[in-house]
N, C-alpha and C positions, 0 to 999 in steps of 0.2 A: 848362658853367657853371663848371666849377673854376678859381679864380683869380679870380674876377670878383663886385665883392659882388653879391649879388642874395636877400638877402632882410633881415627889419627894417622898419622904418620907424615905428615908436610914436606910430603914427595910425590911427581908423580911417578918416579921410577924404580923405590926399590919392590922388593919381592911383595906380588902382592898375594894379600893373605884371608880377607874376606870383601865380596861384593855382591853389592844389591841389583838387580835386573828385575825387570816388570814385561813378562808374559805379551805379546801383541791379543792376544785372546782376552787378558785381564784390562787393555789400552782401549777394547773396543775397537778391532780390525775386523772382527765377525762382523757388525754392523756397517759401519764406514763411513759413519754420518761426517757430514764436511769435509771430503778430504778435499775438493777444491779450494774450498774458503783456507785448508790449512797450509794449502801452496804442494799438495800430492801429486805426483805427474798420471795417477790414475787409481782407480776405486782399488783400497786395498783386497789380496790376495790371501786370507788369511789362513789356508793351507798352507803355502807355501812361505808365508811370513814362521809361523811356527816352526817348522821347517829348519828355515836357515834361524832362527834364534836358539832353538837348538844345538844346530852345529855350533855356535858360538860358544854355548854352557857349556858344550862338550868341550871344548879347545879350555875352558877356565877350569874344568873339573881336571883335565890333563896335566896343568902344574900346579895342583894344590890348591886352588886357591876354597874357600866355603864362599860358595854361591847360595844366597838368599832370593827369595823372589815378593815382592811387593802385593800383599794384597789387595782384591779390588774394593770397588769405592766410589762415590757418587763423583759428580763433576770434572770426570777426564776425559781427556781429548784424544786422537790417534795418537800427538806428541808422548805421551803418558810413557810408550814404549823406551823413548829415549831418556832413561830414568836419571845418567849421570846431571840434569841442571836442576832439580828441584831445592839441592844442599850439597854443602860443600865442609867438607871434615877436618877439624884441627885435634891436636891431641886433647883439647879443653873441652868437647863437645861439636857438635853439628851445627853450622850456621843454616836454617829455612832460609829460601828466597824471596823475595816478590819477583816475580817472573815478566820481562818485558814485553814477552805475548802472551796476551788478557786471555785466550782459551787454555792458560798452561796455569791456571794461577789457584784451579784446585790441587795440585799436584805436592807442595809444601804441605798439606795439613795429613796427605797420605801419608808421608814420609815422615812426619813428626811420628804420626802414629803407631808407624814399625820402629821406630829408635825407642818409642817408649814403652815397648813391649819387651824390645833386646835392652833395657837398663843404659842405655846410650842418651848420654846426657845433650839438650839441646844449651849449646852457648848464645844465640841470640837469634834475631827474627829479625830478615831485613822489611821496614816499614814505608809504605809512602809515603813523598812520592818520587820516594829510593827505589830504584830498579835493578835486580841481579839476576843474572842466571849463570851457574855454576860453569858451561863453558867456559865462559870468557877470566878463568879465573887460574890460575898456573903456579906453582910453587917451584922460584926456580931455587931455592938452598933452602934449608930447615927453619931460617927465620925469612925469608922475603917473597913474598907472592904480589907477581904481577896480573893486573887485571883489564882487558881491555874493556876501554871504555866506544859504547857505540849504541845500536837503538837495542838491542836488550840490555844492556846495566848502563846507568846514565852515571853521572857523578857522585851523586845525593846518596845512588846506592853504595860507590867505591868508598866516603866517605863514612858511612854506618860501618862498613865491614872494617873501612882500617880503627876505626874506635872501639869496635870488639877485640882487636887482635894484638892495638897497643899496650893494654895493660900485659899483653905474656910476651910481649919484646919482640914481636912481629912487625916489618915496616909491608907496609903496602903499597906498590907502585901502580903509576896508571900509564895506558899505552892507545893512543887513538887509533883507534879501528877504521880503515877505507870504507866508503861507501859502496860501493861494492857493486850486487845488482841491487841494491835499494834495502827500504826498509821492513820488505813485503818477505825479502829472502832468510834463511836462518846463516848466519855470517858471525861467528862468535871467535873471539880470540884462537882458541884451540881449531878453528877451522886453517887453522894458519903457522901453527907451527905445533907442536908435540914433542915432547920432554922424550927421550928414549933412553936416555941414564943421566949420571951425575956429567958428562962432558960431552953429550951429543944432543943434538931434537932434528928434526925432519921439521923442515919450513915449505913455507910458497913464497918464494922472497922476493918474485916480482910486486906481491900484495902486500907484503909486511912494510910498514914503516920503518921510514929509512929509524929514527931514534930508537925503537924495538931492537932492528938487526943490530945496531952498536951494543945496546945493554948488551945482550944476547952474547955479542963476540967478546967485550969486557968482561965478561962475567964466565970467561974463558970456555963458551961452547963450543964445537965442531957443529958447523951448522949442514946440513946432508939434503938437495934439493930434492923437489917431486919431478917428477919428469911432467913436465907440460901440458900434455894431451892423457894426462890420468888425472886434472885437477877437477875436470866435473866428477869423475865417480871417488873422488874424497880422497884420495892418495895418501895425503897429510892428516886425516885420521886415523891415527894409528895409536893402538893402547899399548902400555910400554908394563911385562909382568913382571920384572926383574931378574936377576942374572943373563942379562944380554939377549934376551926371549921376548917375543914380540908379537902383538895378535894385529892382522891386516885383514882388507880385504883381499879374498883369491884373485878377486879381476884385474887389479893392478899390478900384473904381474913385472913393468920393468922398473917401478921403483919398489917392490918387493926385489928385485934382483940386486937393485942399488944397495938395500940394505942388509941381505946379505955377503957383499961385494965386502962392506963395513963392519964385518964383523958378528950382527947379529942372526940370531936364529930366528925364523920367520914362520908362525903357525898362520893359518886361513880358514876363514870362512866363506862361504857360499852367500850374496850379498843382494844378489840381483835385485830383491823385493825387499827384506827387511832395514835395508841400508837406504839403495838408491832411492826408494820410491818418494820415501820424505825427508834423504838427505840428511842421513844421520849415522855415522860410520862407529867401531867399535868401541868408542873413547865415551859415546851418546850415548850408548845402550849400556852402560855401563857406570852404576855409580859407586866407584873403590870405597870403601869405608876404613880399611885396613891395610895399609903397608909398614914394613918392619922385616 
């Protein structure tokens, strides 16, 4: 890949074209040290986690996209799996995080170290005691990305980021995140709403702040709800691959109906342990490096 652009795009919905995913076997699911401390509703399953991650790379192999996979590495957690918060990709290079849960916060040096293999330029490093993580972080038009703010990325961090992004004409917006169930839960921006193209996103609009859902409608969305009693198994996590094509989870099948109700095509995965167990749907497992 050196020489050749291949990663950027300050979107998350057009066609996407390469992405990085991290193996639950490489995350440390074989072992399963802390998954209480890491808020896991039970000792990982790491059959059946390979399993369904799997199916996933199979659904990303299915529209083209190059799937890369994250080598392993000292200092990772089960989170490790949920590869999309470590960094977050502008056309100028890859912004690392500081990660706002301290067991997640070897996970930036892994990811510097595959961008610097793939000739993928790093544009900056958020520093203490700046706090990011790539969920809460959204691009809704090609120059503006909104980033909620809450206990994984504090101020100090949305501040670092918009000072990298000002010089390339980027404004960055901040949006307060509900408290939710606390600060113990993972509750990131992207738990709460998802980009599905240039004119739609899938929200949780009882959670979203009322100023978010205004930008959002301003900024001329169709905003498309989750149905209610699918918000614990992540509804609103949904990764968006472009041309109206859509990766969910299988379980949620009646706001997968909603969304194809809307227009788009709807692929699935099998979720039950890779997803649920630590609360992290296919937008988490999933970090785009490339759309265009």
């Amino acid at each position: 890949m050196a020489g050749v652009k291949s990663y950027g795009g300050h979107s998350m919905s057009k066609t996407l074209q390469r992405v990085l995913v991290c193996e639950p076997l490489i995350a440390g699911w074989g072992e399963g040290a802390g998954w209480r401390e890491l808020g896991y509703f039970h000792a990982p399953r790491l059959d059946e986690a390979q399993s369904q991650h799997a199916g996933l790379v199979a659904a990303l192999d299915k529209v083209g996209a190059e799937v890369s996979k994250l080598p392993g590495g000292d200092g990772l957690s089960l989170d490790a799996v949920y590869a999309h918060d470590a960094s977050f990709p502008t056309n100028h290079g890859m912004i690392l995080m500081h990660m706002g849960k301290p067991t997640r916060r070897g996970e930036p040096d892994l990811h510097r170290g595959f961008f610097e293999a793939q000739s993928i330029p790093v544009l900056g490093t958020i520093e203490p005691p700046g706090l990011t993580e790539a969920g809460d972080m959204v691009w809704l038009d090609e120059s503006t990305v909104l980033i909620g703010e809450g206990y994984r990325t504090n101020a100090e961090g949305i501040e670092q980021v918009r000072q990298l992004l000002a010089p390339h004409g980027v404004e960055v917006m901040a949006s307060a995140l509900p408290y939710g169930p606390g600060p113990d839960a993972c509750l990131h921006l992207m738990s709460l709403v998802s980009i599905l193209d240039e004119r739609a996103a899938i929200v949780d609009l009882r959670w979203l702040s009322v100023p978010t859902v205004q930008l959002l409608e301003a900024r001329g969305f169709t905003l498309l709800e989750i149905e209610d009693d699918e918000r614990d198994s992540l509804a609103c996590n949904v990764l968006a691959l472009g041309d109206k094509k859509l990766l969910t989870i299988e379980e949620n099948e009646k706001t997968n109906a909603r969304l194809e109700k809307a227009g788009f095509e709807v692929l699935t995965y099998e979720a039950s342990e890779i997803s649920a167990n630590g609360s992290g749907g296919p937008t988490c497992l999933t970090r785009p490096i490339w759309r265009g």
